[in-house]
C-alpha positions as CSV (number, residue, x, y, z in Angstrom):
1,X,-11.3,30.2,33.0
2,X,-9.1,27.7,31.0
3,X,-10.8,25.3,28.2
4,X,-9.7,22.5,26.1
5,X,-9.3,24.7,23.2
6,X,-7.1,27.1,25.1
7,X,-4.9,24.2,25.6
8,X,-4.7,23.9,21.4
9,X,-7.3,21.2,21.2
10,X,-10.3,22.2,19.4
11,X,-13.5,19.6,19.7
12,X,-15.5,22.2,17.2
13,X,-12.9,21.5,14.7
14,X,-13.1,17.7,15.4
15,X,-16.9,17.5,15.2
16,X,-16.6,19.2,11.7
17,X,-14.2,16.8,10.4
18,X,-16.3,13.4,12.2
19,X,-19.5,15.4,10.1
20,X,-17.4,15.0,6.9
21,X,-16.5,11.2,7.3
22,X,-19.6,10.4,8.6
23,X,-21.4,12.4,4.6
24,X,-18.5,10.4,2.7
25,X,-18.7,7.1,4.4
26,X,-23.0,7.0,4.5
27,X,-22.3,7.9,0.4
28,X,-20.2,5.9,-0.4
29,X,-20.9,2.6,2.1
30,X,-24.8,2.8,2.1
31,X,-26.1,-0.5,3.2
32,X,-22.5,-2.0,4.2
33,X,-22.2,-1.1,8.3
34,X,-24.5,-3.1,10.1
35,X,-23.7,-0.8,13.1
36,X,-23.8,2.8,11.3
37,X,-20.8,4.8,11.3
38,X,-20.0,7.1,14.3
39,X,-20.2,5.0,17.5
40,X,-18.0,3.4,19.6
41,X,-16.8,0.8,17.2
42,X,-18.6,-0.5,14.0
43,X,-19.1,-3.9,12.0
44,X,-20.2,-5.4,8.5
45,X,-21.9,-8.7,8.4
46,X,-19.7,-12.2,7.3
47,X,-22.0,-13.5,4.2
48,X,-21.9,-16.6,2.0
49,X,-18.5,-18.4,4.3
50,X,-18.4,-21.7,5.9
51,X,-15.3,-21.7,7.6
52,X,-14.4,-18.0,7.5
53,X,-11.0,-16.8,9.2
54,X,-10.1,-13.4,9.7
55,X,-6.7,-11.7,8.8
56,X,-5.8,-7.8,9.5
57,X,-2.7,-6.0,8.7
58,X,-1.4,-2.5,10.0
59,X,0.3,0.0,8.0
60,X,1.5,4.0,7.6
61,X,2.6,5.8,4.6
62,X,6.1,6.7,5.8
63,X,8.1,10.1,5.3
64,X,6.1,10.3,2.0
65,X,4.2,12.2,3.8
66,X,6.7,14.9,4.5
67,X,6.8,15.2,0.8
68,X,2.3,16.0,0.9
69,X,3.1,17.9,3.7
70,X,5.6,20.4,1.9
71,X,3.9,21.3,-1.3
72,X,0.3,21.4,0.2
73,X,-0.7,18.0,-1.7
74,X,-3.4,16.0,0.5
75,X,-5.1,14.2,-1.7
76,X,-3.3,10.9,-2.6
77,X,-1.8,10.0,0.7
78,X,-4.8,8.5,1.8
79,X,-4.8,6.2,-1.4
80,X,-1.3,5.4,-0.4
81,X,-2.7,4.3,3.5
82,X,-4.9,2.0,1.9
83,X,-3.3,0.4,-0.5
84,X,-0.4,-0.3,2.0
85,X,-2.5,-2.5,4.1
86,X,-4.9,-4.3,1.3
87,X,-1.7,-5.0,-0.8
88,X,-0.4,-6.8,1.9
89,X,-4.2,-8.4,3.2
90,X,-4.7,-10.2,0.0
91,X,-0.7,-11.8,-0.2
92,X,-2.8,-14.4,2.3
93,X,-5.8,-15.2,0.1
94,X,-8.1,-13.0,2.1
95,X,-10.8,-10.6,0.6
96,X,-10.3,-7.3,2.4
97,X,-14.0,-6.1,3.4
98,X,-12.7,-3.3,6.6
99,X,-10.4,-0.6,6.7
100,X,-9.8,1.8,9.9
101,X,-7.5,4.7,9.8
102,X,-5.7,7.2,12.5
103,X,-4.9,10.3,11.9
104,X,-2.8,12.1,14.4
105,X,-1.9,15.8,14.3
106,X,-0.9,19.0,16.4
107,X,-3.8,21.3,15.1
108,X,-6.7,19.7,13.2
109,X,-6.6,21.9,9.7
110,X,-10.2,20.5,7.9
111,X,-9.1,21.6,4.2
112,X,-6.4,19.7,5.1
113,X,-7.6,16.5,6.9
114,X,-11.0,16.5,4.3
115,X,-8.3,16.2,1.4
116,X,-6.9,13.5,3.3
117,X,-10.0,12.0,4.1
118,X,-11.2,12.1,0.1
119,X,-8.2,9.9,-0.7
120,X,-8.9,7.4,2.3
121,X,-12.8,6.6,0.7
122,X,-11.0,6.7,-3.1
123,X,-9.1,4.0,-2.1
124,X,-11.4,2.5,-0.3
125,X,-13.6,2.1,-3.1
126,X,-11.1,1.0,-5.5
127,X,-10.3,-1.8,-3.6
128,X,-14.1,-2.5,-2.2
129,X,-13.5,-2.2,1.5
130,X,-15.8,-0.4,3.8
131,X,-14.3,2.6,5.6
132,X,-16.2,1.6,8.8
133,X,-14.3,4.4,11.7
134,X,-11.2,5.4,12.8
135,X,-9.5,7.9,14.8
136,X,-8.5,11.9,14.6
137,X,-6.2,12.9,17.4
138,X,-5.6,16.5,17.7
139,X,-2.2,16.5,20.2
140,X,-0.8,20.3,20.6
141,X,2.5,19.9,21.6
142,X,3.8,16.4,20.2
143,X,3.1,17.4,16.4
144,X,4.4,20.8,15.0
145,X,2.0,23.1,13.4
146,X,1.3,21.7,9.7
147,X,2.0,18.0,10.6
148,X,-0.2,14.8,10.4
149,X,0.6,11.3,10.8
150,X,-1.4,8.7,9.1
151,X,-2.0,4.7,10.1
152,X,-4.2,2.2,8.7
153,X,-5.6,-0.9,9.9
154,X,-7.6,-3.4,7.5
155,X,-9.3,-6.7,8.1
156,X,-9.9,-9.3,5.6
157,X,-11.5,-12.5,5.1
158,X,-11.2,-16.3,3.6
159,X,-12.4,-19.5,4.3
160,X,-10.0,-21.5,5.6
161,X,-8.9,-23.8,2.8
162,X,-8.3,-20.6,0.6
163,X,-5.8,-19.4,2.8
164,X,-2.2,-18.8,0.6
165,X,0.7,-18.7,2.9
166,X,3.7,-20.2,0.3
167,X,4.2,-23.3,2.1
168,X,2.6,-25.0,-1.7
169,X,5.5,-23.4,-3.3
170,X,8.0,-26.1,-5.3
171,X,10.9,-26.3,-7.5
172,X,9.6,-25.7,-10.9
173,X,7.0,-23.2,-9.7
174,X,7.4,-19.7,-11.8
175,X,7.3,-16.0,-10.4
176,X,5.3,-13.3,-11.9
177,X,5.5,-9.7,-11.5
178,X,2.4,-6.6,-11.6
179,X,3.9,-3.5,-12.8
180,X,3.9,-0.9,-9.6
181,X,3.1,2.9,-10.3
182,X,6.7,3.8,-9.3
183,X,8.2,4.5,-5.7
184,X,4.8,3.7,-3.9
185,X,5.3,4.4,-0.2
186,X,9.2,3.0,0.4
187,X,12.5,4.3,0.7
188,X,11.3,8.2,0.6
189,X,14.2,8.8,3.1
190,X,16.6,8.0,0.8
191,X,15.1,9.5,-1.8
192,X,14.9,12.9,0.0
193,X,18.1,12.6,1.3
194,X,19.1,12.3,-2.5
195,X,17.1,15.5,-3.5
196,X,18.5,17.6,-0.4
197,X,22.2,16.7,-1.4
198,X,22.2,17.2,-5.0
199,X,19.9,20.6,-4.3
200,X,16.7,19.5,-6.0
201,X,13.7,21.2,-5.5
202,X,10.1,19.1,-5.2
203,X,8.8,22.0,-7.1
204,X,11.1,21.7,-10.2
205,X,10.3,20.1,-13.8
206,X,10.9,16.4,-13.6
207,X,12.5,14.4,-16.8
208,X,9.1,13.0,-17.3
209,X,6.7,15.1,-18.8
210,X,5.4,18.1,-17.4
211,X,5.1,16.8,-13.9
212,X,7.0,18.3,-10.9
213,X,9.6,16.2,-9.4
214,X,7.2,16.2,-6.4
215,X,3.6,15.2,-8.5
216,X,6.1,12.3,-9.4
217,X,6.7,11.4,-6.1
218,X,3.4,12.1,-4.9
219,X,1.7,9.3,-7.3
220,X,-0.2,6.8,-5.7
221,X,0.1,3.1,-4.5
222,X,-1.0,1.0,-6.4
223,X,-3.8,-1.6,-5.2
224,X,-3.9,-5.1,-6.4
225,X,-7.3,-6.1,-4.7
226,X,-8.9,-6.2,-8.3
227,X,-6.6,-8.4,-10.5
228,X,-5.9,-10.6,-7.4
229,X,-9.8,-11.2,-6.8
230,X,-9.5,-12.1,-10.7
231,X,-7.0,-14.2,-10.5
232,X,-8.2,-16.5,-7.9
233,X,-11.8,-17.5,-9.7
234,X,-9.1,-19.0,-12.4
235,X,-6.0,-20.0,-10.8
236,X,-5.2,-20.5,-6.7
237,X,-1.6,-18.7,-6.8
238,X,0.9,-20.6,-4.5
239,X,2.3,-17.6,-2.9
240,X,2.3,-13.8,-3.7
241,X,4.8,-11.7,-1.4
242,X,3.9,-7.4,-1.6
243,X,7.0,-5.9,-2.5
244,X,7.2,-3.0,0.0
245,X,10.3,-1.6,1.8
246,X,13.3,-4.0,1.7
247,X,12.8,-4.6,-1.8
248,X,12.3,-7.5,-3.8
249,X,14.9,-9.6,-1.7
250,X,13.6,-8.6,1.8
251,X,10.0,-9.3,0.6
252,X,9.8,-12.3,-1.2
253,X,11.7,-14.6,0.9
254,X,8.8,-13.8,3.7
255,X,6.5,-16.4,1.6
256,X,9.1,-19.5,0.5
257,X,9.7,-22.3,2.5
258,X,12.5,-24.0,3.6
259,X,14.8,-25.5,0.7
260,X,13.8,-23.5,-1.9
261,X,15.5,-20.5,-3.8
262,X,13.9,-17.9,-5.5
263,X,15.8,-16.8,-9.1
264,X,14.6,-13.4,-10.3
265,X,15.8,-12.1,-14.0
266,X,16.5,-8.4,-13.5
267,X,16.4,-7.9,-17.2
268,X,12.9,-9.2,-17.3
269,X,11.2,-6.3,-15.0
270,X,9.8,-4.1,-17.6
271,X,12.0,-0.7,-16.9
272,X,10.5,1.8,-15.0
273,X,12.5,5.2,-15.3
274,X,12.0,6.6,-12.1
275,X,14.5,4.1,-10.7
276,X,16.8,5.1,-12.8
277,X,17.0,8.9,-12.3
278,X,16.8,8.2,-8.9
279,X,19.6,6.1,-9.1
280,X,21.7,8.1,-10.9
281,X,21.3,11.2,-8.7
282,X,22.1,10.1,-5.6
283,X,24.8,7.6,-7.5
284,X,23.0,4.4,-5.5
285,X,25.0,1.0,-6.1
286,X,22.5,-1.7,-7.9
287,X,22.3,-3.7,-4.4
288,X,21.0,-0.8,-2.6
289,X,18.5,0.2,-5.0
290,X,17.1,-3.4,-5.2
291,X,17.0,-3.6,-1.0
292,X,15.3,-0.2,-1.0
293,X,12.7,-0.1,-4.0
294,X,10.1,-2.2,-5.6
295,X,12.1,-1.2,-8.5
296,X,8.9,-1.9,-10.7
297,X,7.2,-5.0,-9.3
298,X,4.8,-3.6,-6.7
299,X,3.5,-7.2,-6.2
300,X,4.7,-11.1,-7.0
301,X,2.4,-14.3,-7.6
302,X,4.1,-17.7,-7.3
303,X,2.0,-19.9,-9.7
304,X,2.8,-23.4,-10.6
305,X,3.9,-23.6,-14.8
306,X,1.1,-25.0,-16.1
307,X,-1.0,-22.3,-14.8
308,X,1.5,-19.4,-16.1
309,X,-0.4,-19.3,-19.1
310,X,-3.5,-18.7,-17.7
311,X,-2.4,-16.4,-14.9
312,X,-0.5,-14.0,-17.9
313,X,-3.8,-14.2,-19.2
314,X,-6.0,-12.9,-16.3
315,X,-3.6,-9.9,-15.0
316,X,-3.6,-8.7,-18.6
317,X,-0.7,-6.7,-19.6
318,X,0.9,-5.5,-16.0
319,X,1.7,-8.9,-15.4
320,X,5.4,-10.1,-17.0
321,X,7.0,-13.7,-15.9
322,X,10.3,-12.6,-13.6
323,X,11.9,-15.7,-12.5
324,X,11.9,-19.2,-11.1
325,X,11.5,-21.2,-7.7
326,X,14.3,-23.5,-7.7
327,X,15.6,-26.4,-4.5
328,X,18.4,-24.9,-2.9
329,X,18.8,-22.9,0.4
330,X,15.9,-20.5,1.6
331,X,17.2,-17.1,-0.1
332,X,16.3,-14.7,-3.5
333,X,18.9,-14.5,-5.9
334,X,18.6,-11.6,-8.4
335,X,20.6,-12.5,-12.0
């Protein structure tokens, strides 16, 4: 007699793991699913909108998890998943209130996938979604033994009139930056690539402290949802662009319309030194490191200049003014 789990698929293991979600989600989402958690698919109610419109965004964590994967470290990834798709959510105005995930691997592992799991709800709370379901697929076969891939899927909401897609944005209008937390979850193939050539281990001392090289690289995305939600009962920002991979160029030219340039001051982006010793130990020209990082700025708001003032105010001291929209053709020059 053959079974499922003969074939590497183990439903016990999966039921485990659905048991664990379903503890977490019911603790830490009581009174949010109008549907329950567990069924087919699941909802929360739309409260207190007129004209509500829905956005959703879909997003991984890259090879960054390669980096989890080798040293055993599970439990930040799944802030990483998160903050990867409500970083780029509220860039339209919307309020994330869902968050789905997929986890796909060759051998369901529950130490493993719970650690996982624990960093999903973390970040789920921090930026005050509701984890309402997903999906675990075992696959024997497709992933080798000790893999996981992870995807995320979040849904947001604003009424109409609220929605901020750049097309407000003029000459005059100024550029301000959020600090990020370092590499978030972008250009970790060149970064290992750096490591493997110059024969750096993730387990060595790092220059910073008395953190690994990998616990550095390991250190979660930042999430915005907070100081943007702040923002907005003050000031409506004209355009904010998440500054994921492609950089500052490739990111910020996704919100500006036609006939407008974007100027940003590379000497006003507080210095992060990750960038650097990344930089210099892989010997990465300038242009490539600016196309490939956030270097610093995980997230830019577009505010008009009288409200720059007030917008310093609200982010509080992660905020810094970078540059300046300017007429000109559509493009982001960095000076």
């Amino acid at each position: 007699m053959t079974t499922y789990r003969d074939a590497g698929v183990d439903i016990g293991r999966a039921e485990a793991l659905a048991r664990y979600i379903k503890e977490k989600v019911e603790r830490s989402f009581r009174g949010r699913l109008i549907t329950g958690f567990g069924g087919f698919a699941s909802g929360i109610s739309l409260e207190g909108y007129r004209n509500p419109v829905i956005l959703a965004s879909a997003d991984g964590v890259g090879t960054k998890l390669k980096i989890a994967q080798e040293l055993g470290i599970h439990n930040t990834v799944g802030i990483d998943l998160v903050a990867m798709n409500v970083n780029d959510v509220i860039t339209t105005g919307a309020e994330p209130v869902l968050f789905l995930d997929y986890v796909a691997t060759g051998r369901i592992d529950l130490k493993v996938l719970r650690e996982v799991m624990d960093g999903i709800v973390r970040g789920c709370e921090e930026a005050g979604v509701v984890l309402a379901g997903g999906e675990t697929a075992e696959m024997p076969g497709f992933y080798p033994e000790g893999v996981y891939d992870l995807a995320g899927f979040c849904v947001g909401v604003c009424e109409r009139e609220e929605i901020i897609d750049g097309t407000a944005i003029r000459p005059g209008d100024l550029i301000l930056g959020l600090r990020s937390s370092g590499f978030h979850s972008n250009g970790f193939s060149l970064i290992r690539k750096v490591l493997r050539d110059r024969g750096v281990k993730l387990t060595e001392r790092s220059p910073f402290g008395d953190r690994t090289v990998g616990e550095v690289l390991l250190e979660p995305t930042r999430i915005y949802v907070k100081p943007i939600k702040k923002l907005k009962e003050r000031v409506k920002p004209k355009g904010i662009a998440h500054i994921t991979g492609g950089g500052i160029p490739g990111n910020l030219i996704r919100i500006l319309p036609e006939r407008v340039r974007a100027v940003i001051e590379k000497a006003s982006i507080p210095e992060n030194p990750v960038f650097g010793w990344i930089q210099d130990l892989g010997r990465i020209p300038e242009e490539e490191m600016f196309r490939t990082f956030n270097m610093g700025v995980g997230l830019m708001v577009v505010v008009s200049e009288e409200d720059k003032d007030t917008a310093l105010e609200v982010l509080g001291e992660d905020a810094f003014l970078c540059g300046y929209v300017e007429g000109g053709s559509k493009e982001v020059r960095l000076v």
